[in-house]
KOLPA-134268 format. One record per residue (C-alpha): residue number from 1; residue in one letter; chain; x, y, z. Coordinates in steps of 0.02 Angstrom, whole numbers, plus 32768, in hexadecimal, padded with zeros to 4 digits. Example, Ala and Ser with C-alpha at 12.3 -4.5 7.8 and 13.67 -1.06 7.14 Angstrom:
<rs>
+------+-------+------+------+------+------+
: gumi : torke : zafi :    u :    v :    w :
+------+-------+------+------+------+------+
:    1 :     a :    A : 8267 : 7F1F : 8186 :
:    2 :     s :    A : 82AC : 7FCB : 8165 :
+------+-------+------+------+------+------+
</rs>
This chain:
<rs>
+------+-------+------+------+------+------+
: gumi : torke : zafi :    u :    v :    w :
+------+-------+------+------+------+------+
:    1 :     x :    A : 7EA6 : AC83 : BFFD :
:    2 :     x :    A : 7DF3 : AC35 : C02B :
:    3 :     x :    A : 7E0C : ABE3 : C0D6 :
:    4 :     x :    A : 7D88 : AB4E : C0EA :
:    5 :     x :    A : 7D12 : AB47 : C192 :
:    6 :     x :    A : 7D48 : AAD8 : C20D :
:    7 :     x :    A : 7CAD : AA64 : C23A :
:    8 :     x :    A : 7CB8 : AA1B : C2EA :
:    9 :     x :    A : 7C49 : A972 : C313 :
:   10 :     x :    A : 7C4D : A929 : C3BA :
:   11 :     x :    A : 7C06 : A88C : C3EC :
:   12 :     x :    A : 7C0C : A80C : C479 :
:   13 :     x :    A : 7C0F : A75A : C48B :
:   14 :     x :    A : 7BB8 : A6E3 : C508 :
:   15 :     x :    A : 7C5C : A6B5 : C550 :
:   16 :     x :    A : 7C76 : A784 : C596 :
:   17 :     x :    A : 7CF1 : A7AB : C504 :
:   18 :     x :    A : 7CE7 : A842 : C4AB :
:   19 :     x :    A : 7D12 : A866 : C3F7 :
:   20 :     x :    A : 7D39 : A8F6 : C3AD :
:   21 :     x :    A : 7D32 : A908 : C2D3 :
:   22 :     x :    A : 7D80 : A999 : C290 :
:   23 :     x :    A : 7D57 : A9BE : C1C4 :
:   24 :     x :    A : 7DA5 : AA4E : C160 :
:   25 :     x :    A : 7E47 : AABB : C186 :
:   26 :     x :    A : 7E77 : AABF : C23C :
:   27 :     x :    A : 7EDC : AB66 : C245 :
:   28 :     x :    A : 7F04 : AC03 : C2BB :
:   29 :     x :    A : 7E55 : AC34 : C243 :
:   30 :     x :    A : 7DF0 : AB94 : C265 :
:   31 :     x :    A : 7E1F : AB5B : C303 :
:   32 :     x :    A : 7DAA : ABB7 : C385 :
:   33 :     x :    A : 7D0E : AB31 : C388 :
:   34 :     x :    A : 7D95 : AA93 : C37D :
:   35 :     x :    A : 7DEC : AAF0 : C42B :
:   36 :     x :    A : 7D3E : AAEA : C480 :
:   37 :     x :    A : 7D15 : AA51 : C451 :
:   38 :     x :    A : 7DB3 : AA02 : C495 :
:   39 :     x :    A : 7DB4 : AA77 : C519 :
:   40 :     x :    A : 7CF1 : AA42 : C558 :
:   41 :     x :    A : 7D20 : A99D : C541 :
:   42 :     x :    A : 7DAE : A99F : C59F :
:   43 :     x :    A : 7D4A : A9E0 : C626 :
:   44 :     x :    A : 7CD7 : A958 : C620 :
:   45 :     x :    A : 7D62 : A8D5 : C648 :
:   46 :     x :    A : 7D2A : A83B : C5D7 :
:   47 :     x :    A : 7D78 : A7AB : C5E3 :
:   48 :     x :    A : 7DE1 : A7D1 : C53B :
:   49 :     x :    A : 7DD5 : A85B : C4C2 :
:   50 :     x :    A : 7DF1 : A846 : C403 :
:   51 :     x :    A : 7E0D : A8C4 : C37D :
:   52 :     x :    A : 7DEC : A872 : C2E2 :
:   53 :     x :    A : 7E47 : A8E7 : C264 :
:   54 :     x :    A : 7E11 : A87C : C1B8 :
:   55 :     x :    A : 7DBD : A90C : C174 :
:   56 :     x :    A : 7E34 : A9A1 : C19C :
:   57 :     x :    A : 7E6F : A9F2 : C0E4 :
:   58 :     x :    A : 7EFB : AA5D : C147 :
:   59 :     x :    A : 7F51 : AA68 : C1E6 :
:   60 :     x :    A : 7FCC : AAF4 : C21B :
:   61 :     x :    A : 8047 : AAF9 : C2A5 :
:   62 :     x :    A : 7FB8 : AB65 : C310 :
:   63 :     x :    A : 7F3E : AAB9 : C2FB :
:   64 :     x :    A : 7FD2 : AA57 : C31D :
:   65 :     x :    A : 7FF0 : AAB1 : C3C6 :
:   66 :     x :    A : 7F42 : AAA5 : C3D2 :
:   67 :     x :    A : 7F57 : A9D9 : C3DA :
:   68 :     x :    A : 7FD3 : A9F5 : C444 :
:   69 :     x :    A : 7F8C : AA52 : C4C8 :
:   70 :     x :    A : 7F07 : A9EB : C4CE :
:   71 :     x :    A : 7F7D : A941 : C4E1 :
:   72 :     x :    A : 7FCF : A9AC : C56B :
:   73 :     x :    A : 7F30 : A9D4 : C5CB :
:   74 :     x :    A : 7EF0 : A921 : C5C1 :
:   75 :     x :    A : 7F8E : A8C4 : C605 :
:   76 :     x :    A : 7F98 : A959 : C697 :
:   77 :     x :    A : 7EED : A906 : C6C7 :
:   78 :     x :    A : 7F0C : A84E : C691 :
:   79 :     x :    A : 7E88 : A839 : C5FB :
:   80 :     x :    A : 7EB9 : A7E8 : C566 :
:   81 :     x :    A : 7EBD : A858 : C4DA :
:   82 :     x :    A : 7EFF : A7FF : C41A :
:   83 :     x :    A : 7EEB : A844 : C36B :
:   84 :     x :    A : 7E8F : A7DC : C2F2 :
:   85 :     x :    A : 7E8B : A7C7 : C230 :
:   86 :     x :    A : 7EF6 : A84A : C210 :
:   87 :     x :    A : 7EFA : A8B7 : C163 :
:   88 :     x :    A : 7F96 : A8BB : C0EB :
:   89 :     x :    A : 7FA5 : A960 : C119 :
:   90 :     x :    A : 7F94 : A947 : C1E0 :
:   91 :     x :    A : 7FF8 : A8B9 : C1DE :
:   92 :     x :    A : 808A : A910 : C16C :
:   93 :     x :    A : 808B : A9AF : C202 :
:   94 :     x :    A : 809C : A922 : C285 :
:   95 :     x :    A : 812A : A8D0 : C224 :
:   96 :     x :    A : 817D : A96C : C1E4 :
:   97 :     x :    A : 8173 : A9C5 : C2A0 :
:   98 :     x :    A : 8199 : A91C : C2F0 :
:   99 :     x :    A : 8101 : A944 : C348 :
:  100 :     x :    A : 80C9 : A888 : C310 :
:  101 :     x :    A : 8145 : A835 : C39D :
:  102 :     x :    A : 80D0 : A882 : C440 :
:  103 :     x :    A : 801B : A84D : C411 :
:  104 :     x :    A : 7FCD : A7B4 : C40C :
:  105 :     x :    A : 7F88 : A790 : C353 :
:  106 :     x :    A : 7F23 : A721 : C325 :
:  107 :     x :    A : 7EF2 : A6F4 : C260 :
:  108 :     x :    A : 7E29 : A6F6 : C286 :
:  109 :     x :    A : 7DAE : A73F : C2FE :
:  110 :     x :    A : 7D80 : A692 : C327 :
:  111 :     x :    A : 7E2B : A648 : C359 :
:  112 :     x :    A : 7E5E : A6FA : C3BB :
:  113 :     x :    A : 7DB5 : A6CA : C42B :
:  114 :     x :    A : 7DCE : A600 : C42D :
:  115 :     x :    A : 7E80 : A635 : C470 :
:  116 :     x :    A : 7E86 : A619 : C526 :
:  117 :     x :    A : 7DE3 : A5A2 : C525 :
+------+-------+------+------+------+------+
</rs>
């Protein structure tokens, strides 16, 4: 079984949010750059942090605990952290774990950012 790259693109906003766009299979594989990324990010304490997951192909549970680490780590320091756009694939893990009922999601980059304006 091929196992796609996992591109990682991180960009910030004028308002001090971060986002953070995931493409391709996030798995126990894949997931190394997308757990720096968060994890320099999370360092950086923006005002929020958003993983836009629109482009991820696969997610297994190790991406999932992944997210949830991450969620973890951000409320232990108070920073907003929500999901955006998710895939069918993300968003079936989320609903099939029930891992969908402790994050914030929002449908669109945009309205995860415009969400406490």
């Amino acid at each position: 079984m091929r196992v796609a790259p996992l591109a990682v693109e991180v960009r910030h906003t004028p308002e001090n949010a971060a986002v953070c766009t995931l493409s391709g299979d996030l798995d126990i594989e894949t997931l190394q750059p997308a757990r720096e990324a968060l994890d320099r990010l999370l360092a950086q304490r923006p005002r929020a942090l958003v993983v836009d997951l629109e482009r991820v192909d696969f997610c297994d549970s190790s991406g999932l605990n992944l997210l949830l680490q991450t969620r973890m780590a951000a409320a232990d320091t108070e920073l907003s952290f929500r999901l955006a756009a998710l895939s069918g694939p993300v968003r079936h893990l989320l609903e099939l774990t029930g891992a969908k009922a402790v994050f914030t999601i929002h449908d669109t980059v945009g309205a995860a950012l415009d969400a406490d304006r």
